[in-house]
C-alpha positions in Angstrom: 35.2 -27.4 -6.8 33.4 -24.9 -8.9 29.2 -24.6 -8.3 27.1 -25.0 -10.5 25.4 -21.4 -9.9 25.8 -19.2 -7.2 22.5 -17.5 -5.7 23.0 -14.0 -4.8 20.9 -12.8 -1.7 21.7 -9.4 -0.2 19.8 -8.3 2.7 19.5 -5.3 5.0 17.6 -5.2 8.0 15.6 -8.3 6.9 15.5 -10.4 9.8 11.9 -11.5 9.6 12.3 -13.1 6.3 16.0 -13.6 5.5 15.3 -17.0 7.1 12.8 -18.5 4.8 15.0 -16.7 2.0 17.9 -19.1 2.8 15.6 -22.0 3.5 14.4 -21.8 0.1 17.7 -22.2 -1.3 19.0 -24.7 1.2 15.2 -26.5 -0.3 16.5 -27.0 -4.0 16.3 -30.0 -5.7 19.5 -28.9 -7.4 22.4 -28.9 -4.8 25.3 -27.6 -6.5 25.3 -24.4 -5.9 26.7 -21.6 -3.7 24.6 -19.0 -1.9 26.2 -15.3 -1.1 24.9 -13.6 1.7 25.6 -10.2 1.6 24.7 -7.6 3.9 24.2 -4.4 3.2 25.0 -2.5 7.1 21.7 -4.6 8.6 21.2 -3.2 12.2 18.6 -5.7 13.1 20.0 -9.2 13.8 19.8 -10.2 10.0 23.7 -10.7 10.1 23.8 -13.1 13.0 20.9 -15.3 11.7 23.0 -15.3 8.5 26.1 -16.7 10.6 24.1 -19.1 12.2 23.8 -21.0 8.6 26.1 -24.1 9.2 27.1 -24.9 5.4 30.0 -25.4 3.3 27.9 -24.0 0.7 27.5 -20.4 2.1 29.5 -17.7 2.6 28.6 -14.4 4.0 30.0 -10.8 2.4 29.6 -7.5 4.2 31.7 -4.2 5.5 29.3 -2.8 7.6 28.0 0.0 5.2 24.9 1.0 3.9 25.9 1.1 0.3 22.9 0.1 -2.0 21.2 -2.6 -3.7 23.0 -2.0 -6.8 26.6 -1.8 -5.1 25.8 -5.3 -3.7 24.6 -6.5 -7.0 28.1 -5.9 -8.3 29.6 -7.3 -5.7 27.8 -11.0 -6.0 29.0 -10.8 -9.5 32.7 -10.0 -8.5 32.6 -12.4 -5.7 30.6 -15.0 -7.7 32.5 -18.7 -8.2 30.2 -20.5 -10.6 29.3 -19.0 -14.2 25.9 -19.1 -13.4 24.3 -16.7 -11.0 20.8 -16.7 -10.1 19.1 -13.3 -8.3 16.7 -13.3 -5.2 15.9 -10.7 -2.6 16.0 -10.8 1.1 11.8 -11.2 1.6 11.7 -13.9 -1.4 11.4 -17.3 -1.5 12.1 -19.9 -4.5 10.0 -22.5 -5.7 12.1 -26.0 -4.9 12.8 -26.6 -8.8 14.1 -23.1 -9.8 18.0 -23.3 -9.8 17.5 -27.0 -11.6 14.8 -26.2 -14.1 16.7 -22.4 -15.1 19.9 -24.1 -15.5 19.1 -26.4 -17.5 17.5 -24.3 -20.0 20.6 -22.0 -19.8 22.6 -25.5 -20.6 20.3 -26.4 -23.5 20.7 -23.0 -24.9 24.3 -21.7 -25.2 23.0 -18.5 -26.9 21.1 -17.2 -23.8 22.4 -14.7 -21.3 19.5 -14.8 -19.0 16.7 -16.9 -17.8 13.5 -15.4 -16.0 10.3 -16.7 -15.1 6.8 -15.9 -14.0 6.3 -15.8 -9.7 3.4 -16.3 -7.0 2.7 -12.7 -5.1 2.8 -13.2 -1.5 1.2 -10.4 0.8 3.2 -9.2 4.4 2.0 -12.7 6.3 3.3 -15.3 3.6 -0.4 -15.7 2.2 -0.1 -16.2 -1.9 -2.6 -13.6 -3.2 -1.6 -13.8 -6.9 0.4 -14.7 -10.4 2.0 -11.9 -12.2 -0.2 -10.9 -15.3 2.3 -11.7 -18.5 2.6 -9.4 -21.5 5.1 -10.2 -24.6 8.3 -8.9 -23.3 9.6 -5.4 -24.7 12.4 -5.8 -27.8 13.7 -2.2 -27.5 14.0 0.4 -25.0 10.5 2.4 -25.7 8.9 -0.7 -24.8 10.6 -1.0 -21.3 10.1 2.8 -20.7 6.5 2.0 -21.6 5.5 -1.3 -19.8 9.3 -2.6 -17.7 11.0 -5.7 -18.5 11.7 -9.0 -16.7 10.6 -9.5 -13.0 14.2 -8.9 -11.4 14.7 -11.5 -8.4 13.2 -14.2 -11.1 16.4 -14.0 -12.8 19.2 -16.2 -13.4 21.6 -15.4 -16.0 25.4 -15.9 -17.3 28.3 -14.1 -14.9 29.9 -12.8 -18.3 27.2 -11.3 -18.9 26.7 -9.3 -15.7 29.9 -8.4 -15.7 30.2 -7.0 -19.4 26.7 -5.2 -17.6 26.9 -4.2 -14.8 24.2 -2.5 -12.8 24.5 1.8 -12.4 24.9 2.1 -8.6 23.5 5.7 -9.1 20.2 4.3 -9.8 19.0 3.7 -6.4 16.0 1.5 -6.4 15.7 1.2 -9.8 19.1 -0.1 -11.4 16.9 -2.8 -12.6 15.1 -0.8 -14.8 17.9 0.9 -15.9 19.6 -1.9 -16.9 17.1 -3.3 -19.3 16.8 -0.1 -20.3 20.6 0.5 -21.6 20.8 -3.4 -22.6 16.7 -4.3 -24.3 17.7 -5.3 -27.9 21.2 -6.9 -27.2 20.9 -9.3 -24.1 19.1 -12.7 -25.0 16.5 -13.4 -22.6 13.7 -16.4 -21.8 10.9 -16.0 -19.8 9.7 -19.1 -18.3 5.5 -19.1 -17.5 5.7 -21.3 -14.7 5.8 -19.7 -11.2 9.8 -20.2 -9.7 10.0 -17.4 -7.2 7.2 -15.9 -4.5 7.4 -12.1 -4.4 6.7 -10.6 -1.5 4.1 -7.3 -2.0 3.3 -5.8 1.8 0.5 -3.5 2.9 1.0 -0.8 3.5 3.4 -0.1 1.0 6.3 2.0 2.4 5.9 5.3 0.6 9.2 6.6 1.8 11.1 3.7 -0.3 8.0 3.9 -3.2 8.9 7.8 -3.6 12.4 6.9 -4.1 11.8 4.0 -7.0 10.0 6.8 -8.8 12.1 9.5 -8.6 14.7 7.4 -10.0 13.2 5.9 -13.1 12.1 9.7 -13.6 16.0 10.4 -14.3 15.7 7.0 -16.0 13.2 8.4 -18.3 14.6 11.5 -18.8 17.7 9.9 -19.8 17.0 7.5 -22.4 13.5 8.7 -23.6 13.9 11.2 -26.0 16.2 9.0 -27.9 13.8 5.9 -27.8 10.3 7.7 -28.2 11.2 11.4 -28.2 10.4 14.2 -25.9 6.7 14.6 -25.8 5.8 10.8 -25.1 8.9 11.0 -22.8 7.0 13.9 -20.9 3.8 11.8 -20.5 5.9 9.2 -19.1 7.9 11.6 -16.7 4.1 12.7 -15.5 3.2 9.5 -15.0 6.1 9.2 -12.1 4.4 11.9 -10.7 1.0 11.0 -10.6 1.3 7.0 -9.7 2.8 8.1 -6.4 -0.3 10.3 -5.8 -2.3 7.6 -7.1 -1.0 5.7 -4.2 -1.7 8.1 -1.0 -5.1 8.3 -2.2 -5.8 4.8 -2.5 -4.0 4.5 1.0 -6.1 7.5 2.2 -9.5 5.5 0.4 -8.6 2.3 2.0 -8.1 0.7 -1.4 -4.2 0.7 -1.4 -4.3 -3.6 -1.3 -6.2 -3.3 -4.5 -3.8 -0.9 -6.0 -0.7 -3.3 -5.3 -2.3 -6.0 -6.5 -3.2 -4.8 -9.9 -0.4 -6.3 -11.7 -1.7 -9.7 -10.5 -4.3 -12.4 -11.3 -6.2 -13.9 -8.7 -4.9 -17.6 -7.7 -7.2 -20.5 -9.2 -8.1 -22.7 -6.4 -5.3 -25.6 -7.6 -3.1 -23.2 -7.6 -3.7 -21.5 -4.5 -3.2 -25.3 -2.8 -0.1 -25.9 -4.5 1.8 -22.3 -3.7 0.8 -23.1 -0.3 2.1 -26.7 0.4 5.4 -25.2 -1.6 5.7 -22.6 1.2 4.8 -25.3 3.8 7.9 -27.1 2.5 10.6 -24.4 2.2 9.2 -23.5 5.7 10.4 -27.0 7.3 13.4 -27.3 5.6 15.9 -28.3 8.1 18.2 -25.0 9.5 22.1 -26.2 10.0 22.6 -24.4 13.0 26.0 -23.6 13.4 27.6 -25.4 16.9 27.3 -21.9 19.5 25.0 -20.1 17.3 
């Protein structure tokens, strides 16, 4: 039979959270779905915990390569059964209600290609810390080179639509970016306010990875800047890829990097604060179907 939607989860060398990742989908309210578990050359473990999963549902990808996120993003799509796919990372977890509650917008509304929603920022222990400040998305490519798009794991869209776009596998660590970038204008998105994923944002951040994300969505800017907002706004944006980096060791060196990564974020009322956390209590003691010799 085909799934409803199929959750794509690659992971690489994320042992220490891959298991609440596949809790949380194993947690939905809706159960007709699929989950791909691809791994992306993990070293660590995260492959056998991922074997251990004794379900019908899931099936696990992987060549033994370290090939990229965006390589593995293509691949879910390829691999994908249901004409739904809905997008998490490996360090994520989804709220109970998300596959139920996106789908059936995407059900009420043939016209959309993608659902997104708001999400709960966890820090490196699991704590919630925050809810994404919202803005009026972007409705053409200056505004994405100026402010970004939709929160990428928070997505769920339409498998025609991923694979009439499909993510540039040059644009390591920020093919998300890219792709709203090329696509702002002509996909047909909602963004739903209530929290359905919990992103995870550790301290310290790892600069290695952080200088990486920026030197891509310099190329990114480069790229499709001068067309969208011409070249000397697209300069000011280019500097600002160098100086956010910067921005970064300092607060690091100041001891004010937690306060830097949470900027993007609004402090958790108390309600909510209670709530996120009996949510992750939940997804945490959702039963594990250990597979028989596992």
């Amino acid at each position: 039979m085909t799934p409803r939607v199929t959750v794509g989860l690659p992971f690489a060398d994320n042992r220490e959270t891959l298991g609440l990742a596949i809790r949380s989908v194993l947690a939905q309210t809706e159960r007709d779905w699929e989950l791909l578990l691809v791994d992306d050359g993990s070293t660590d473990g995260s492959r056998a915990l991922a074997e251990s999963v004794d379900d019908p549902r899931v099936r696990l990808l992987g060549d033994g390569e370290r090939r990229g996120l965006a390589v593995r993003l293509n691949e879910i799509v390829q691999a994908a059964r249901a004409p739904i796919i809905a997008r998490m990372d490996a360090d994520d977890q989804m709220a109970p209600g998300r596959l139920a509650r996106q789908l059936a917008v995407l059900e009420a509304e043939p016209s959309l290609d993608i659902v997104a929603s708001d999400l709960v920022a966890l820090d490196a222990t699991g704590r919630p810390t925050g809810r994404r400040k919202r803005r009026p998305l972007p409705v053409d490519t200056a505004g994405v080179l100026r402010h970004g798009y939709l929160s990428h794991p928070t997505v769920t869209g339409r498998r025609t639509w991923f694979l009439a776009n499909p993510y540039g596998e040059r644009w390591r660590r920020a093919e998300d970016f890219e792709l709203w970038c090329r696509t702002v204008g002509r996909v047909r998105v909602c963004e739903l306010p209530e929290p359905l994923l919990f992103y995870r944002e550790p301290v310290p951040v790892n600069l290695a990875a952080y200088l990486e994300t920026f030197r891509a969505r310099r190329a990114i800017t480069i790229k499709y800047g001068p067309a969208a907002i011409g070249w000397l706004p697209t300069a000011g944006l280019v500097a600002r890829t160098w100086l956010q980096p910067l921005a970064y060791r300092l607060a690091r060196a100041c001891g004010l990097e937690r306060r830097l990564v949470g900027r993007r974020n609004r402090p958790l009322e108390s309600g909510e604060r209670l709530e996120a956390e009996a949510v992750l209590r939940q997804i945490a003691a959702t039963p594990w179907p250990l597979r028989t010799g596992a």
